[in-house]
C-alpha positions, 0 to 999 in steps of 0.5 A: 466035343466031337461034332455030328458029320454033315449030311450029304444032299439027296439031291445034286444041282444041275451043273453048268459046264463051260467050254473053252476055246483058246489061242495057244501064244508063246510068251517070252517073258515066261518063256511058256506057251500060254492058253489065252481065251477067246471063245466061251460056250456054255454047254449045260448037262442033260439034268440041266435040260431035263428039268426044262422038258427039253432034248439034252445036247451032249458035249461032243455036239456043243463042241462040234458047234463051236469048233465051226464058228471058230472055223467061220471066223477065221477059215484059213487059220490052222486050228492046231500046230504040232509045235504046240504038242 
């Protein structure tokens, strides 16, 4: 007997995105270049925001935020290597 499809949801829940900053090591035994994490921000959608009564904050600001602390703890290290492209 053939079933009946599943209704869709009117309604889409408010997602949460992460952001991801990650050291790019060169492992040897895989002999790949490997993204290992370190830093992890949560970076909540605008319908997230709005349903607080709150300003949204777009991703691009919320990365911005997060490439600086990154600066702030290590300000002399490069943030990106062309041997890595």
């Amino acid at each position: 007997m053939p079933r009946a499809p599943a209704r869709r949801s009117p309604t889409k829940p408010a997602g949460l995105r992460w952001l991801s900053v990650q050291l790019l090591a060169r492992v040897p035994w895989a002999h790949k270049i490997w993204g290992l994490p370190f830093l992890t921000a949560l970076a909540p959608s605008a319908r997230y925001y709005q349903a607080r009564g709150r300003q949204p904050q777009n991703l691009t600001a919320r990365a911005k935020q997060v490439i600086l602390q990154v600066k702030r703890w290590a300000p002399k290290r490069p943030m990106w290597h062309d041997r890595y492209r």
